[in-house]
N, C-alpha and C positions, 0 to 999 in steps of 0.2 A: 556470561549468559544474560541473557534480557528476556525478561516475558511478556509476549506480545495476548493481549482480549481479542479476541475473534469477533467481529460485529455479529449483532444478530441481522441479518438483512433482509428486511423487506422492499417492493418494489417503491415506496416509498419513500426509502429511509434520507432524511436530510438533518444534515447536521449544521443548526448553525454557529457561525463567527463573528468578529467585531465588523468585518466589513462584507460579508455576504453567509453563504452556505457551501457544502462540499456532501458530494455524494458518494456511497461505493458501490460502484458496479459488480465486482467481484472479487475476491480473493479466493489466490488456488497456489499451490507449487508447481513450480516448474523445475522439471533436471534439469541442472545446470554443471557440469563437468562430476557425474554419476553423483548428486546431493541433490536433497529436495528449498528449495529456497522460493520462502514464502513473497507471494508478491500481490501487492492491492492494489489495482485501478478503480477510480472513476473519474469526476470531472466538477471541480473547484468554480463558483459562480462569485463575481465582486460583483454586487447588485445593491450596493448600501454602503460604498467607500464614498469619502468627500474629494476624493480624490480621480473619480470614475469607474468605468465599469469596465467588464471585461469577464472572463473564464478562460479556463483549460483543463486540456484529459492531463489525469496525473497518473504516477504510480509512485509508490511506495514499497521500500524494499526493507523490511525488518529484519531480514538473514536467513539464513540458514536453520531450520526445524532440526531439532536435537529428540525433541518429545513432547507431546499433545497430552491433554488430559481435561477433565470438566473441573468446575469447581462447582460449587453445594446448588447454584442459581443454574445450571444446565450452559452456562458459556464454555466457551472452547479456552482454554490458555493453551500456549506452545511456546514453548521454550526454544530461544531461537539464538545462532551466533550470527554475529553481526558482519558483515563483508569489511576487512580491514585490506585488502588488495585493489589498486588501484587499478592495475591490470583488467582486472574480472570484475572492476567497477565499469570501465568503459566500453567491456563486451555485454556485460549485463543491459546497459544503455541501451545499446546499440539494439539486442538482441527487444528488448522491451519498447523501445520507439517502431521498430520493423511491424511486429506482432499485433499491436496494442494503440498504433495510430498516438502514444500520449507523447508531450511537449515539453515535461517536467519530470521526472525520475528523483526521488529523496533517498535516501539511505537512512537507518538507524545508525 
């Protein structure tokens, strides 16, 4: 099990990196063969690489919610199992580029 922090998200929210910033649009679950399996979109900006520029819609797939809970500061933690099938890695893709217009998909 891994524990994923929950962003706090405002319309705002940008996080920067060494070579730009990355936003998230949302995180929600979605059933995925009767399991709730968390997943975050938004959209990665290289705007400050010496290398060039460029972006993409992303998503991120932490796994599978086991159980949620706050900790003392009002954040979300969620206990989550990580996708170890390769199978229902590449329907997961699939199922997340169709929906979700993103170009990048990561797994925990």
């Amino acid at each position: 099990m891994k524990k994923y922090i929950h962003q706090k998200k405002s319309d705002d929210t940008i996080i920067d990196t060494i070579s730009g910033y990355y936003t998230i649009e949302k995180e929600e679950s979605i059933d995925f063969k009767g399991r709730d399996l968390l997943c975050v979109t938004g959209m990665g900006i290289i705007d400050s690489s010496c290398c060039g520029v460029g972006g993409c819609r992303y998503a991120l797939v932490p796994g599978y919610v086991q159980a949620s809970d706050q900790d003392k500061n009002g954040s979300t933690i969620s206990e989550v199992e990580p996708v170890f099938s390769k199978e229902d890695k590449v329907e997961i893709i699939k199922i997340l580029k169709e929906q979700e217009a993103v170009t990048q998909v990561e797994f925990w």
